[in-house]
N, C-alpha and C positions, 0 to 999 in steps of 0.2 A: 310263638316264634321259637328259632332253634335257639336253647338256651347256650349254646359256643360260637354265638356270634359275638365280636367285642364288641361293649356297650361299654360310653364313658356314661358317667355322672353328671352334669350341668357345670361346669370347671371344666376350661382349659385352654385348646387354640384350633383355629378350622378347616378343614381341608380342604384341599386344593380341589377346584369343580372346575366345568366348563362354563368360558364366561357365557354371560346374556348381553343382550341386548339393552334395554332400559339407560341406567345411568353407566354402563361400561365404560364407558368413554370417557365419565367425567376424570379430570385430574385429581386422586386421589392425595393427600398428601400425607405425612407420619403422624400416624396416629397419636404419637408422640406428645407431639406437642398441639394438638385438637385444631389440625386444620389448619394452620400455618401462621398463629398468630405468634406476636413475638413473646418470646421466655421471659423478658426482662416487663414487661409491661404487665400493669396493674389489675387483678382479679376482678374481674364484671361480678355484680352482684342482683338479685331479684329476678324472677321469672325472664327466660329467652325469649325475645323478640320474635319477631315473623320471620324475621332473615337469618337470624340464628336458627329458627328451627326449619326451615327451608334448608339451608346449607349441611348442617347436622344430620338430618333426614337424609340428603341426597349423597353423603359421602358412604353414610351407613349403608343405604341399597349399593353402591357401586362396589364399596367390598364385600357384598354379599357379593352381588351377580358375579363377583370374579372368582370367588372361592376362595378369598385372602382373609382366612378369621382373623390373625395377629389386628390386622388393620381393623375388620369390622368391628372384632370385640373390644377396641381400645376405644369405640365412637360411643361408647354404653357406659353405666356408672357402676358396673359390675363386668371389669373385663374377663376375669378366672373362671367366673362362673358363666359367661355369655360364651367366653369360647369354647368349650365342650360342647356346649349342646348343638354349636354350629358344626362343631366337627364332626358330631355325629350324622350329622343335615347330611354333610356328604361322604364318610367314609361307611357308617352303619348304616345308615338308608339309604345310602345311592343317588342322590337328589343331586343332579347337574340340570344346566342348561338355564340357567333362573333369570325370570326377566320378570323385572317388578314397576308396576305402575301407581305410582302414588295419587288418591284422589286430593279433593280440596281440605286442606288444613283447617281445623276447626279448635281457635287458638293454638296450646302447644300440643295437641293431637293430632296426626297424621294417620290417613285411613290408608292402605294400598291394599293393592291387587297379586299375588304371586302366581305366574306360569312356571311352568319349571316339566322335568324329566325323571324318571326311576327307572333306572335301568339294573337288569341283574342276570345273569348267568345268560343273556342275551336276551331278554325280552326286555321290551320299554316301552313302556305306560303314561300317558300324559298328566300329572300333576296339577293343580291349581285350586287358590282357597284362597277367603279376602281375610289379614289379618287388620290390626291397629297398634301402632306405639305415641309414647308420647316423650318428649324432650322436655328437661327439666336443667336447672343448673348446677352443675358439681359442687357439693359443700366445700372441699377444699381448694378447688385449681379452677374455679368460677368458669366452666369450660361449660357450654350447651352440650348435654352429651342423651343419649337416646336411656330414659328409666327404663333398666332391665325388667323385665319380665317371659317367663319361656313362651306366652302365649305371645309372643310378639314373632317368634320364627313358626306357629300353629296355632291356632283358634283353640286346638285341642287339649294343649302341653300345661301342665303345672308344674311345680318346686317338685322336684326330682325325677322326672318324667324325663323320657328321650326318645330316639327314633331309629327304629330298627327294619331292615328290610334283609327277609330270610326265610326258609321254609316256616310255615307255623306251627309251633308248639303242638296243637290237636287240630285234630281235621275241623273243618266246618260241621253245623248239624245244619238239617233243615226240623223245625220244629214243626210239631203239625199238633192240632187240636183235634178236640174229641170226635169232631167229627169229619175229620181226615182235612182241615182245609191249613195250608201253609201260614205259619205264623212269623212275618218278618217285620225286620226293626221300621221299615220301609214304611208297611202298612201300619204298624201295630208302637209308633214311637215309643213310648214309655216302657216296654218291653226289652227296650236296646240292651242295658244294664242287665236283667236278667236270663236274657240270650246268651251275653257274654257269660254269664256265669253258670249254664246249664251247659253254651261248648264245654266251659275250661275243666267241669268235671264227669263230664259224657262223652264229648267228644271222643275217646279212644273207643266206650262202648256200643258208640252208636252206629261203628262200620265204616264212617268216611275212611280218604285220604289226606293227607294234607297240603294246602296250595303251599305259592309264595306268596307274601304281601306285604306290604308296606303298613308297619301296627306303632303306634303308642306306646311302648314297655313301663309299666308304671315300679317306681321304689317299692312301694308296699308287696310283700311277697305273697297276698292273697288276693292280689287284684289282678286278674287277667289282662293282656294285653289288649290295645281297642285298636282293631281294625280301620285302615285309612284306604286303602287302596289294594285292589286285589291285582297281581299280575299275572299268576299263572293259579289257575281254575284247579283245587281239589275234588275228590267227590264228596261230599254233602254227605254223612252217616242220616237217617230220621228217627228223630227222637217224640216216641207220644210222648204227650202229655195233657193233661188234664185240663184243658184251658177251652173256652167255647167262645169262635168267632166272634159271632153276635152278642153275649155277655161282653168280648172284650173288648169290640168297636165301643159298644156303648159306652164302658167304662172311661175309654180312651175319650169320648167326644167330652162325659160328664167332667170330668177333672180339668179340662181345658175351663171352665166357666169360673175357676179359683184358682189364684195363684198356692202356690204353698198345699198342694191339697192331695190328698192320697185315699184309696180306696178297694177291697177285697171284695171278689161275690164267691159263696162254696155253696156247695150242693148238702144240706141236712143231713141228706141219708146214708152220705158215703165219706163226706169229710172231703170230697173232692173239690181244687181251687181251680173256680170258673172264669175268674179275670182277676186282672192285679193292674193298676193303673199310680200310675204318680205325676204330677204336677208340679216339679220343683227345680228351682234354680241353682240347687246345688247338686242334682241327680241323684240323690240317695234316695233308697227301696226304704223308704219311711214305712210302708205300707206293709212290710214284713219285718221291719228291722226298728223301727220306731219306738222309743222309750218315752212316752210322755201319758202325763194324768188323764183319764179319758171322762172326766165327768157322770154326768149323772148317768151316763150310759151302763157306768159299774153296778146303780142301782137294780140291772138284775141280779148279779150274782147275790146284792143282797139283799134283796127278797127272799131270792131263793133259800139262803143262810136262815131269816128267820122264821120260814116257814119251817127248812126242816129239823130247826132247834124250837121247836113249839112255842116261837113267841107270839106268831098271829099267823091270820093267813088273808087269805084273798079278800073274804068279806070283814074279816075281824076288824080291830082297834089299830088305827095309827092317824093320831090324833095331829092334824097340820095348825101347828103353833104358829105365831109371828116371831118369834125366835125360839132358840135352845140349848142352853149352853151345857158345855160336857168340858169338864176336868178345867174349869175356869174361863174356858175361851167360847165367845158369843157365836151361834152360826145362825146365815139369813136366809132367804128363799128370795128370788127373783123379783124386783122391783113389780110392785102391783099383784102381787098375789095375796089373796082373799083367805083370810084363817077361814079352819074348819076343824072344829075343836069334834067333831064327831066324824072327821074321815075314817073310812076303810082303807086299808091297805090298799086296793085298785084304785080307790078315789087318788088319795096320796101318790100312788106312783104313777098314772096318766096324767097328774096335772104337774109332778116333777116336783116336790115338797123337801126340802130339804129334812124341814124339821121332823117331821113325820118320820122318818127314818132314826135321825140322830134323837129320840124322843125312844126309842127302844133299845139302842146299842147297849144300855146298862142291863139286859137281860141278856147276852153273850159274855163271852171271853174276847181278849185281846186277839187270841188266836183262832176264833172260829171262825172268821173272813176268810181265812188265810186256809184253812184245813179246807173250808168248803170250794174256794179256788180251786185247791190242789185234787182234792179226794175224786170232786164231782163236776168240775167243770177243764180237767186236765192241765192249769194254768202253771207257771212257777215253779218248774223242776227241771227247767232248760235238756228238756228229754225230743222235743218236739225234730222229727226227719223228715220234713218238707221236701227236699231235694236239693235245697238251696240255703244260703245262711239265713234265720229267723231269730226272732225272740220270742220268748213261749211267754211272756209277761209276767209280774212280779206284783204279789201282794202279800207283801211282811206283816208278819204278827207286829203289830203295834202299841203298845203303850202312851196313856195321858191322854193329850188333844188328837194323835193321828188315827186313833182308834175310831172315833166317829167322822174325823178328815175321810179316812180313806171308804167309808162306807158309804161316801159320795163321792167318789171318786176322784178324792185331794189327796190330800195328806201323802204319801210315801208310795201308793200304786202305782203301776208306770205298764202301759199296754199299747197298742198299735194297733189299724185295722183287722190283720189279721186276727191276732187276740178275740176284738170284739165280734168280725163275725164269727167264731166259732162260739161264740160264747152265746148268740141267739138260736146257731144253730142245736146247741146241745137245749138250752132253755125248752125249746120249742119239740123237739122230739124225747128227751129225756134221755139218749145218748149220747154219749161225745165218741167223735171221729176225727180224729185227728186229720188234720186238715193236710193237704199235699199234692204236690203239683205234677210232678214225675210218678211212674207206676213204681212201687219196693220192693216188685221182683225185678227192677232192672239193674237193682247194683245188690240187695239182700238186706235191705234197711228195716230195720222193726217200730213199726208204729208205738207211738207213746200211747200209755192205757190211764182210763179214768174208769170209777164202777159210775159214772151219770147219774141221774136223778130221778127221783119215785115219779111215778107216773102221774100221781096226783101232784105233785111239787108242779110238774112239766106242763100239765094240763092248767095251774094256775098262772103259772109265770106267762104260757100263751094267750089266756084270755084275759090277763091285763096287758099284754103287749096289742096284742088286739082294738081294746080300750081305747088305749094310746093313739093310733093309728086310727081310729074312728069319731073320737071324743073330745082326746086330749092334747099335748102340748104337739103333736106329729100329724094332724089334720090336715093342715095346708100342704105339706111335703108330701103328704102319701095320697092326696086326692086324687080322684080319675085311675086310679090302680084297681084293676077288677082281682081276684080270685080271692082265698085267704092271706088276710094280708095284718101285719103286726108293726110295733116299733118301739123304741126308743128314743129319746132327744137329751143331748148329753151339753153341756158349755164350761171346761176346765179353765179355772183362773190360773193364770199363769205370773210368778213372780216382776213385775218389770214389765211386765206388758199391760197396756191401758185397754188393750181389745182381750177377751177370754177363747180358748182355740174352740170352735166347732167341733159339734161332736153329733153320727148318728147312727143308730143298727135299724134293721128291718127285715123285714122277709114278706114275703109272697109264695105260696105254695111250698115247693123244693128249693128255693133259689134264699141264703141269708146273705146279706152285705153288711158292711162298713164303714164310715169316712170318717176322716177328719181333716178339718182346713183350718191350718196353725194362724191366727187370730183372725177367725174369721166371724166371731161372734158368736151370736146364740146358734143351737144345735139345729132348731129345723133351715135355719137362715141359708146356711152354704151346705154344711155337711147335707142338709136332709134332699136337696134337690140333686144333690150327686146319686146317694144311694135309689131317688125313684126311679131316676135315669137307666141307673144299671137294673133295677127290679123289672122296670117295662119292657125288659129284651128277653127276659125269661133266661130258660136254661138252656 
């Protein structure tokens, strides 16, 4: 949006609209004194009644539909802050004509309906969205007054947000996938969020123009505005990018089967990101942006670590204890698992062994995790040019207990889907490719570099992940998948929480993924039928 449009801040008083219809009519009274009781008389106490929040309700729609913020934002238990953001309703966004229908009250929640107008430099667009508020009683003036919240003038609005209608900031893009087909928020939900953030920083190079519409302007100064209504049509710049239809329906449909759940597929041989999907009630790109422990899913990177620091390898020693404690503190392996005091490493890491692992960490350094993250699997140098904001993932040289914490993917490492599938994909080809969604000759961005892993390291890491996917703890998840197919099964415990989050990587031919589903249990349970989902749509 044009950034010399005045924007208030949520504080202040409303502007004058054209009335509506709805409650217009009703006899408003001074907000004053909360609807006409008397001053002198005793303060009501305890939850508002039916008729309180009927009345209350109904005075508040009627100075809305008139355009009388004084009055409206005095019916709320935050007038300063209620009346800004109405004022913006109608002097920054243009929003007259408001006619509000309230459904049936469900105790002191009130459901309605808002019609309304946006009119601007003579065009006018039809409006309308169902919001909810809820009446509560004022702590101090025992008055039923409507509990502020911004999502009560928009579904959309949060604590600092307002509403702006004016040319926008960057043209539209039309994104389009590899292979030419249109990527919109429409078709492709989960995407919404990173459309918006591929306009706000392409947009200028993608060739559009830009419309007018009716947007969101968020506080935070790196969060682009969200589009609410468009009234005059830009041209659409188009922006490639990397993303594959079909990878991303699937992505899209798998993520719906878990709340809390998020999920990456890239292409091995290029680092190229074939879908991004997220599942979450708070809309954050967990799936690129995500800081959290990824479980035994880390156990490739340390394989790989012990392999290339000569402590075993694929067939060698890694003997799965029934515990093993390092630097004082006990670590276990998954209810029901069967010691095997002569596993191999493949045995060990297809059946997900805790011990076995933390049974060799005393043949590394604190910081060989940590080098071989960085060195050979590209991780933890926050270098990563995606196109878009990422986390390139984090694994700190550690000391005492987190040193074998995090060699199972506890203690102090913190990674995200994306993270993980690049981390199968490099496992599995012995390159890393830095992963990314936009082409870097479109703005001149230089890929983050890693020198990968011996051929031999790469060829063992693939045929225990292999194992895994055939043998081991990823059987049931990765069944009915034809071509070459591998994986990993991950379940990070997490402080405070009684469920542990899912965790899973895999691959199929060219195509590696990711998930995680925040307490969604063990690693094949949620995560694993995400990532088959997106592996069964190929590249």
């Amino acid at each position: 949006m044009g950034r010399g449009v005045k924007v208030a801040v949520i504080g202040g008083v409303f502007a004058v609209m054209v009335g509506g219809a709805g409650y217009g009519a009703y006899n408003v009274v001074s907000a004053l004194d909360g609807g006409g009781g008397s001053s002198g008389s005793e303060a009501k106490s305890g939850p508002p009644d039916k008729d309180e929040v009927a009345e209350t309700s109904q005075k508040f729609f009627a100075a809305w539909e008139k355009g009388d913020a004084t009055t409206a934002a005095g019916y709320t238990n935050n007038a300063s802050i209620a009346g800004t953001l109405l004022t913006a309703y109608g002097e920054d966004a243009h929003i007259g004509g408001v006619e509000i229908t309230p459904g049936k009250a469900t105790g002191t929640s009130v459901p309605f309906t808002v019609k309304a107008k946006v009119s601007y430099e003579g065009t006018t667009k039809p409006l309308g969205y169902k919001s909810t508020l809820t009446v509560v009683r004022g702590e101090t003036s025992g008055r039923a007054l409507v509990d502020w919240e911004p999502s009560v003038v928009h579904p959309d609005l949060k604590d600092g947000d307002t509403l702006v209608t004016a040319e926008s900031a960057t043209p539209q893009i039309q994104a389009v996938g590899r292979d030419g087909a249109v990527l919109s928020k429409e078709k492709y939900p989960s995407l919404g969020p990173i459309l918006a953030k591929l306009r706000e920083k392409y947009g200028d190079k993608a060739g559009g123009t830009p419309g007018v519409e009716l947007a969101v302007r968020h506080t935070a100064a790196d969060a682009p505005d969200t589009p609410l209504l468009t009234l005059t049509e830009g041209e659409p710049g188009k922006l490639r990018t990397t993303l594959s239809a079909s990878v991303q329906a699937a992505a899209e449909k798998a993520v719906k089967q878990y709340d809390e759940s998020s999920v990456v597929a890239v292409k091995p041989s290029t680092g190229e990101v074939l879908a991004v999907a997220n599942n979450r009630a708070d809309g954050f790109n967990a799936a690129f942006q995500g800081t959290v422990a990824p479980g035994s899913t880390m156990k490739i990177i340390t394989a790989a670590m012990l392999i290339d620091n000569g402590v075993t390898t694929m067939n060698g020693p890694a003997p799965c204890k029934e515990t093993a404690v390092w630097k004082s503190q006990t670590f276990h392996n998954l209810t029901g698992m069967q010691p095997n005091e002569s596993a191999t490493l493949a045995n060990t890491f297809m059946r997900s062994c805790n011990t076995g692992f933390i049974k060799l960490i005393d043949e590394v350094t604190d910081s060989s995790l940590t080098q071989e993250a960085q060195e050979r699997f590209g991780l933890g140098q926050n270098n990563w040019q995606t196109g878009i904001v990422s986390f390139d993932g984090s694994v700190p040289a550690s000391p005492g207990p987190d040193r074998a914490a995090n060699a199972i993917g506890q203690g102090k490492v913190q990674m995200n889907p994306l993270n993980m599938a690049s981390v199968t994909a490099t496992a599995i080809t012995g390159e890393f490719h830095q992963p990314y969604l936009v082409p870097f000759d479109l703005d001149d961005r230089k890929p983050a570099t890693a020198k990968g892993l011996p051929q031999s390291t790469a060829s063992q890491l693939k045929q225990m992940m292999r194992l895994t996917a055939t043998q081991g703890t990823a059987v049931n998840a990765m069944s009915g998948l034809s071509g070459d197919i591998g994986a990993k099964t991950g379940s990070a415990e997490v402080d405070g929480h009684a469920v542990s989050d899912s965790w899973f990587t895999g691959f199929r031919d060219d195509v590696a993924a990711a998930a995680m589903v925040q307490g969604g249990g063990h690693g094949g349970d949620a995560a694993g039928p995400i990532v088959a989902g997106v592996l069964r749509a190929g590249g």
